[in-house]
C-alpha positions as a printed Julia matrix, in Angstrom:
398×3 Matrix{Float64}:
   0.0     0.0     0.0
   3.13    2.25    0.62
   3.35    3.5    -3.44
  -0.25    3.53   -3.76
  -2.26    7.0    -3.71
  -5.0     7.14   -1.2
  -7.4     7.33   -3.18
  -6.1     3.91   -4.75
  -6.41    2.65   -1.1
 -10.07    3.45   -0.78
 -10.89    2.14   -3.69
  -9.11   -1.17   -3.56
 -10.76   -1.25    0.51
 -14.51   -0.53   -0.31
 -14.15   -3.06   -3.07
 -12.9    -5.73   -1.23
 -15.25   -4.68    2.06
 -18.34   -4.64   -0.69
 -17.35   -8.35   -1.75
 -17.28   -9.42    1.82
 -20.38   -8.45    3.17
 -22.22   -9.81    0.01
 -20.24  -13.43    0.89
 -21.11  -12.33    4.73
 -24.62  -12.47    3.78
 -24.69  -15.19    1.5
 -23.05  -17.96    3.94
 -25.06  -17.07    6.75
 -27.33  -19.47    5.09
 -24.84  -22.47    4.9
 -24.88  -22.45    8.49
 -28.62  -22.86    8.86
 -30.25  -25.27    6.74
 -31.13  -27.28    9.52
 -32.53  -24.91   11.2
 -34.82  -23.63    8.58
 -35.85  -27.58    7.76
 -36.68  -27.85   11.43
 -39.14  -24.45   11.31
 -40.65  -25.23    7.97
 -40.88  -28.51    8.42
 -39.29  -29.76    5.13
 -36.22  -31.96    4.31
 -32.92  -30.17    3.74
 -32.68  -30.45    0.32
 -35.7   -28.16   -0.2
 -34.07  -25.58    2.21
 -30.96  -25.99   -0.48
 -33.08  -24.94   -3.2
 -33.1   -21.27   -1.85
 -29.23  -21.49   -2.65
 -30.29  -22.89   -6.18
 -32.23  -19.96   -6.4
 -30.07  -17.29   -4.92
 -26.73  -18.58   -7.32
 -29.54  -18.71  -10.59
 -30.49  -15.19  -10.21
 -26.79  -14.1    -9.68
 -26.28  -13.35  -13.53
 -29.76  -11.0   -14.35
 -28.26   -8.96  -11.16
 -24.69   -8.96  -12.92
 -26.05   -7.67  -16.05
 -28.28   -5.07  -14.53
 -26.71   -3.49  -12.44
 -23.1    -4.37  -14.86
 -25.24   -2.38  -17.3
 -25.87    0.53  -14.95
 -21.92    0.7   -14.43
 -21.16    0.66  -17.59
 -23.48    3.77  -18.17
 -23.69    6.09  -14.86
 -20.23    4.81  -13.22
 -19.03    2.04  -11.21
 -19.08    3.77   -7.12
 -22.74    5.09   -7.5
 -23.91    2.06   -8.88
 -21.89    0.1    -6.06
 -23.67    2.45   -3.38
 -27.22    1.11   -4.92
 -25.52   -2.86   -4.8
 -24.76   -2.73   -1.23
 -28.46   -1.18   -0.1
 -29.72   -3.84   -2.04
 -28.45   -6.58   -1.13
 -28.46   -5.77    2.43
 -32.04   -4.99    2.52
 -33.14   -8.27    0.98
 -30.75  -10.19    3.46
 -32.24   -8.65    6.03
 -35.79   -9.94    4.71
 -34.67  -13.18    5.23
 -35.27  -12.77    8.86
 -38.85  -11.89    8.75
 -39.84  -15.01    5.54
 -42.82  -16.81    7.35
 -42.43  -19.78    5.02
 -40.76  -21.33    2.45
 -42.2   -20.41   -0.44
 -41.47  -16.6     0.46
 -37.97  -17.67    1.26
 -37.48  -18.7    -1.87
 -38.66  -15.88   -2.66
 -36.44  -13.38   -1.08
 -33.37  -15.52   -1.5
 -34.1   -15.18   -5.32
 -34.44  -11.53   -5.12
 -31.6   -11.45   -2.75
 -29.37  -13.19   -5.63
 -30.27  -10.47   -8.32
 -28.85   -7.53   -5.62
 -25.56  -10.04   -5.14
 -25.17  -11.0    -8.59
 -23.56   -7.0    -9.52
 -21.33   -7.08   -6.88
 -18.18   -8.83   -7.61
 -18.1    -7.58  -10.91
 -18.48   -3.56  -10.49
 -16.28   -3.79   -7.61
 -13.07   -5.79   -9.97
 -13.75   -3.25  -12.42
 -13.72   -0.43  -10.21
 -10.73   -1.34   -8.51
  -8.59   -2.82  -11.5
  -8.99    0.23  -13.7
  -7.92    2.68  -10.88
  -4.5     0.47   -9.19
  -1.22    0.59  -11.4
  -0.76   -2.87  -13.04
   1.99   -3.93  -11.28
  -0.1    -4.39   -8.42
  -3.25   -6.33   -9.59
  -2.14   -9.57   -8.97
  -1.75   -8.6    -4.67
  -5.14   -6.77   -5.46
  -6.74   -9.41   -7.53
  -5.93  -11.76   -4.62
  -7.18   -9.32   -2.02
 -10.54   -8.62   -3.63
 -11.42  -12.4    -4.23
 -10.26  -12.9    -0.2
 -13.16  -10.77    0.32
 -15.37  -14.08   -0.25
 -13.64  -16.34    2.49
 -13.33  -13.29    4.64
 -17.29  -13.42    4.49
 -17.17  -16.94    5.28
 -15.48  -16.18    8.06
 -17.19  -13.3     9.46
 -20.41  -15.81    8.93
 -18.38  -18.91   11.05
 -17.6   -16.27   13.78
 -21.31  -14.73   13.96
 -22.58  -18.07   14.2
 -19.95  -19.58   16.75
 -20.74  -16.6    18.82
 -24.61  -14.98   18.57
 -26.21  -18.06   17.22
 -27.46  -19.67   20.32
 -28.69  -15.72   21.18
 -30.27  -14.75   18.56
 -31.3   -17.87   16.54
 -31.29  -18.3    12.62
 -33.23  -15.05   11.57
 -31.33  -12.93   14.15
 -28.02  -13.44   12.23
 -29.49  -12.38    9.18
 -29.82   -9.04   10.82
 -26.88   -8.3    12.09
 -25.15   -7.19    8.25
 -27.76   -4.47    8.07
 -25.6    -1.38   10.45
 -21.54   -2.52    8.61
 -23.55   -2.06    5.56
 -24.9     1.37    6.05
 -21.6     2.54    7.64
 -19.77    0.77    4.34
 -21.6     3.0     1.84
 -21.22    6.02    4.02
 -17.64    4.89    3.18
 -17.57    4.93   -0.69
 -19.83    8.02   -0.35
 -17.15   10.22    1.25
 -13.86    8.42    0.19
 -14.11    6.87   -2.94
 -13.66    8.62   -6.47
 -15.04    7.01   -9.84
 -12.95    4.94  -11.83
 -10.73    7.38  -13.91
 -11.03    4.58  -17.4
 -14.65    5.09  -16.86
 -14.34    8.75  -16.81
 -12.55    9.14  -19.88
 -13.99    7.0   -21.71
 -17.98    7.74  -20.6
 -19.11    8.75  -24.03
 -17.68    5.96  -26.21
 -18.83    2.8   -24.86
 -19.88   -0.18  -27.11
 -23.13   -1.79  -26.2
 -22.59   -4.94  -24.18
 -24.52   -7.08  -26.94
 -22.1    -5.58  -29.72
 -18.79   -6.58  -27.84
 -20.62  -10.17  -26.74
 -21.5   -10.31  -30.66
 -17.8    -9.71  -31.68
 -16.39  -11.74  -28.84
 -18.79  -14.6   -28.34
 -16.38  -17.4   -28.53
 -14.5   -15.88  -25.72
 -17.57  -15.12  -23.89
 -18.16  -18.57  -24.44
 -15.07  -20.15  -23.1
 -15.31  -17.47  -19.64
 -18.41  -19.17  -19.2
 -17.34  -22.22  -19.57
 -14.4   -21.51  -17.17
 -16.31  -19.71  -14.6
 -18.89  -22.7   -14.53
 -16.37  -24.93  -13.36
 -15.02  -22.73  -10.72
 -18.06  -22.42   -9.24
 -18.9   -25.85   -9.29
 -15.04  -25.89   -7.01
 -15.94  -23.53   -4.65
 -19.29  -24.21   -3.98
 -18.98  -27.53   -4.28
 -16.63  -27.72   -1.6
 -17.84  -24.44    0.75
 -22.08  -24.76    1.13
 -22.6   -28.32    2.57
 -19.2   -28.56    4.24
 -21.01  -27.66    7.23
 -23.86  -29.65    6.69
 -21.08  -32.65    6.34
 -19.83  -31.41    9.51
 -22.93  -31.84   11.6
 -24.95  -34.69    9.73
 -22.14  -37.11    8.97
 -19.19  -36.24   11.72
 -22.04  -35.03   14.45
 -20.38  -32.2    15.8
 -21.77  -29.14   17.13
 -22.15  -26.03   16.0
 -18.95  -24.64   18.19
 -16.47  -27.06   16.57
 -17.97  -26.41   13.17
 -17.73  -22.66   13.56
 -13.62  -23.27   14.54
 -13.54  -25.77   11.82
 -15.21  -22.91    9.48
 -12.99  -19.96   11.08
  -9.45  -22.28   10.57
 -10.24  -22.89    6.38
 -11.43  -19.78    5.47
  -7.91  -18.45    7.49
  -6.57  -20.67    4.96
  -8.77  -19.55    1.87
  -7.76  -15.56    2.32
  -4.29  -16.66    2.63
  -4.23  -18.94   -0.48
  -6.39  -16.21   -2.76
  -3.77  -13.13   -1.56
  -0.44  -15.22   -2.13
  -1.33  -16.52   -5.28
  -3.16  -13.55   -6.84
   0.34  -12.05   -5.52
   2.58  -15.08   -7.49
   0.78  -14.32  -10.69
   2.1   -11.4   -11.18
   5.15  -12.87  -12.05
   4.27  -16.26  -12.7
   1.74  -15.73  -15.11
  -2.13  -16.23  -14.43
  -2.47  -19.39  -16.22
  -0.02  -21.14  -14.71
  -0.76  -20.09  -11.01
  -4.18  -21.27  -11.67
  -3.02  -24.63  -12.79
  -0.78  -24.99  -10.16
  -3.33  -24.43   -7.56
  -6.14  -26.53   -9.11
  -3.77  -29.72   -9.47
  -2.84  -29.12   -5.7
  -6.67  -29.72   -4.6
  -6.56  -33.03   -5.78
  -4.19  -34.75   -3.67
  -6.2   -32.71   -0.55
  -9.82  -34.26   -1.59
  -9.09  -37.68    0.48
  -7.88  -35.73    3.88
 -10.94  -32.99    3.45
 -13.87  -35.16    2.99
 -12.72  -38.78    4.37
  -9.95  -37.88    6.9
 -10.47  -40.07   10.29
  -9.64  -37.62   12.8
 -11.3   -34.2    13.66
  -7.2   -32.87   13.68
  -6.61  -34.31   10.12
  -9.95  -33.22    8.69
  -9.43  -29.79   10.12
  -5.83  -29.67    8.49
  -7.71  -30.94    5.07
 -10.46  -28.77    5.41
  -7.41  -25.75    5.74
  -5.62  -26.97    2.6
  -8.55  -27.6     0.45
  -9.71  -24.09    1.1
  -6.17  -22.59    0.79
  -5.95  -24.39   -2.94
  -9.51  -23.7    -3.93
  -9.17  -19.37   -3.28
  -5.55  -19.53   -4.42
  -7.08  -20.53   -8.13
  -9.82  -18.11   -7.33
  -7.2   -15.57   -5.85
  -6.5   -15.07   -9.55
 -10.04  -14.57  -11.61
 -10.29  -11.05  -11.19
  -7.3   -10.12  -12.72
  -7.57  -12.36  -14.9
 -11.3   -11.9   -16.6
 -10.82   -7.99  -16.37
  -7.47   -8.43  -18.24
  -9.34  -10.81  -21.13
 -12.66   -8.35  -20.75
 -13.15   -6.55  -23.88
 -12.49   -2.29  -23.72
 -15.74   -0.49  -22.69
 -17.81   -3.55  -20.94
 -15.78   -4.28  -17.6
 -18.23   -3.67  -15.45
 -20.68   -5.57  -17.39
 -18.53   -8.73  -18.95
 -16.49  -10.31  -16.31
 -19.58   -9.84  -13.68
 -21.69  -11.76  -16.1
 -19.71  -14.39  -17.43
 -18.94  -14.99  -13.59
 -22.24  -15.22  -12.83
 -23.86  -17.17  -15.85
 -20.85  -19.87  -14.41
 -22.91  -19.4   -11.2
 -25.99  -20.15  -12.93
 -24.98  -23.29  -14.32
 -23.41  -24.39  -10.8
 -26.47  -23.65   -9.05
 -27.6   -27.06   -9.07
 -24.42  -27.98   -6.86
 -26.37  -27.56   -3.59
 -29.22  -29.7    -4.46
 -27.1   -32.12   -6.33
 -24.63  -32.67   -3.43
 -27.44  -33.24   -0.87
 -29.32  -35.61   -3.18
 -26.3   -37.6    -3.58
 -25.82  -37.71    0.15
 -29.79  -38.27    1.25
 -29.32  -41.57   -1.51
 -25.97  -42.8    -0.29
 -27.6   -42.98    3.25
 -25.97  -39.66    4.51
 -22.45  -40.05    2.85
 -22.01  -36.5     2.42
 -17.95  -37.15    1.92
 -18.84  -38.55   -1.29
 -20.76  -35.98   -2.43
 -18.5   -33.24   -2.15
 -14.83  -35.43   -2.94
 -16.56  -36.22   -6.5
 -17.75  -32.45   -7.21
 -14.7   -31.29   -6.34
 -12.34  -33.42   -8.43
 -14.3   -33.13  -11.28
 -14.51  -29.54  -11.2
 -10.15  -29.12  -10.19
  -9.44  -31.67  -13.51
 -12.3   -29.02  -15.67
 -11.0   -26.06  -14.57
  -7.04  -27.32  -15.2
  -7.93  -28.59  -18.85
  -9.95  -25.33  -19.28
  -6.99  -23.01  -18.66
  -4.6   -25.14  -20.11
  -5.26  -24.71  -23.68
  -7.68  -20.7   -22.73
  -6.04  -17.45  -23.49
  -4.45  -14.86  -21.28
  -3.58  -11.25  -21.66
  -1.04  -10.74  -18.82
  -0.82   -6.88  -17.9
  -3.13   -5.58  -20.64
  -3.58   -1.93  -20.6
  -6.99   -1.35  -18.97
  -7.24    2.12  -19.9
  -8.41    0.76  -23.11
């Protein structure tokens, strides 16, 4: 942070802050399915469907509100994100059955869907780009450091305030957060120059679809790896091993210690290693992890496993927002990585269901669930960027 400008610095902070009280808010839920089976009197898998939802929505909110950046300017628009999706997480606590909270965890998916991809834009067109790889890393921590920040609220408040109190406690950081961005943070200076002579996001998708394509493609399979290994960890935690919910908030706390860690020093590596290759590097790590994470006999060794798998998993995401800015094409970067991001979440929304299908007809094995989702996705994801492109360092003022 030393050669960076302040303004830099408040940029690169509310972006990363804005990323993790959206992941804040959105693994508040992993924590609770049982709870919300128990009140609505349903089987878990239903409850699981509200994450369905909430990750199938994620791409009409990335195009909005990508759309909206692209046009009236990335803070603004990131002021209007924030309310949003704090508002709707907050509705959560007030659903009086299932149906509505499917419902709100829809709409809640539309607000969180804009997100991750005006805040990467925001903050990779206003940093120098020597420093996006630390950045890149940084911003995608945001997401474990929301995991975390969910372990610790629920480790802590749950037994005082129950299920639908934690989904009110993101409301007041949220409100101070835009406050934030309201007095601190400028615009992006490439969207300020370049305001009156931007493509339409259908021209650029026209002109670039096999690329569009192929993101797609890649961020389908990263999704399926991190939420295929993140939303019924828990779940496996307290079915399967039967522990309670104080271990499995440490359990939760000590991996997603290990996730910011592994997105920051590798976003950091490929800087000089290249983003390709520090994504292949990380994904073929997982593998050799998926045996001690999901089948390990100890609670010691399946903490350690739970630590590395998490460490692997962000270090390959640590990378992605460099990375899809840098192959974004001029004039849609707050629209195209956000969306091809989020049309990968789409496609992975099924994961949740899927997993807990496979577990409720394998008689609760929930460790086979999540060890085949996740090699299948670290192999996709390795062959993907093996033979996909990569414009290292591209001017972004363009």
């Amino acid at each position: 942070m030393g050669r960076w400008s302040s303004k830099q610095g408040h940029v690169v902070a509310a972006s990363y802050l804005a990323w993790t009280l959206d992941a804040y808010d959105f693994f508040l839920l992993v924590f609770v399915f049982r709870d919300i089976s128990t009140q609505f009197r349903t089987s878990i898998t239903s409850v699981a469907i509200a994450v369905t939802l909430t990750l199938a929505f994620r791409p009409l909110g990335a195009f909005i509100l990508g759309r909206l950046a692209d046009r009236f300017g990335r803070r603004p628009i990131l002021m209007v994100n924030i309310a949003l999706y704090s508002l709707l997480n907050f509705a959560i606590a007030f659903t009086p059955n299932l149906h509505i909270f499917w419902l709100v965890c829809a709409c809640f998916g539309v607000a969180m869907g804009g997100v991750w991809g005006i805040g990467a834009s925001l903050a990779m067109e206003t940093i120098k780009p020597k420093a996006r790889g630390f950045v890149s890393g940084l911003l995608q921590s945001g997401y474990p450091t929301g995991y975390l920040l969910a372990s610790l609220i629920y480790g802590l408040l749950y037994p005082e305030i129950g299920w639908r109190g934690m989904f009110m406690v993101g409301i007041v950081p949220a409100v101070l957060l835009i406050l934030y961005i309201y007095k601190k943070v400028p615009e992006s200076p490439t969207w300020t120059q370049k305001k009156t002579q931007r493509p339409t996001a259908f021209s650029v998708i026209r002109s670039h679809w096999k690329l569009a394509l192929y993101a797609v493609a890649l961020m389908t399979a990263y999704n399926f790896l991190s939420h295929g290994t993140q939303d019924l960890y828990p779940t496996f935690l307290e079915r399967q091993r039967g522990l309670g919910h104080t271990t499995v908030s440490a359990i939760a706390v000590f991996y997603n210690v290990g996730a910011i860690l592994g997105g920051v020093i590798f976003g950091s590596i490929s800087q000089h290693f290249g983003r390709r290759r520090t994504i292949m590097v990380a994904t073929t790590l997982c593998l050799p992890v998926i045996g001690l994470w999901s089948y390990a006999p100890s609670l010691a060794l399946l903490a350690i496993g739970a630590f590395l798998m998490q460490f692997f998993v962000q270090a390959a995401w640590g990378v992605i927002p460099a990375h899809l800015n840098e192959l974004a094409p001029a004039g849609t970067r707050g629209t195209f990585p956000g969306t091809v991001y989020q049309l990968g979440n789409f496609i992975a929304s099924i994961n949740a269901v899927m997993q807990a299908t496979i577990a409720e007809r394998t008689h609760g094995n929930y460790s086979l669930a999540l060890a085949s989702v996740a090699a299948a996705a670290a192999i996709a994801i390795t062959i993907l960027i093996k033979f996909g492109p990569e414009a290292h360092n591209i001017d972004l003022r363009h």
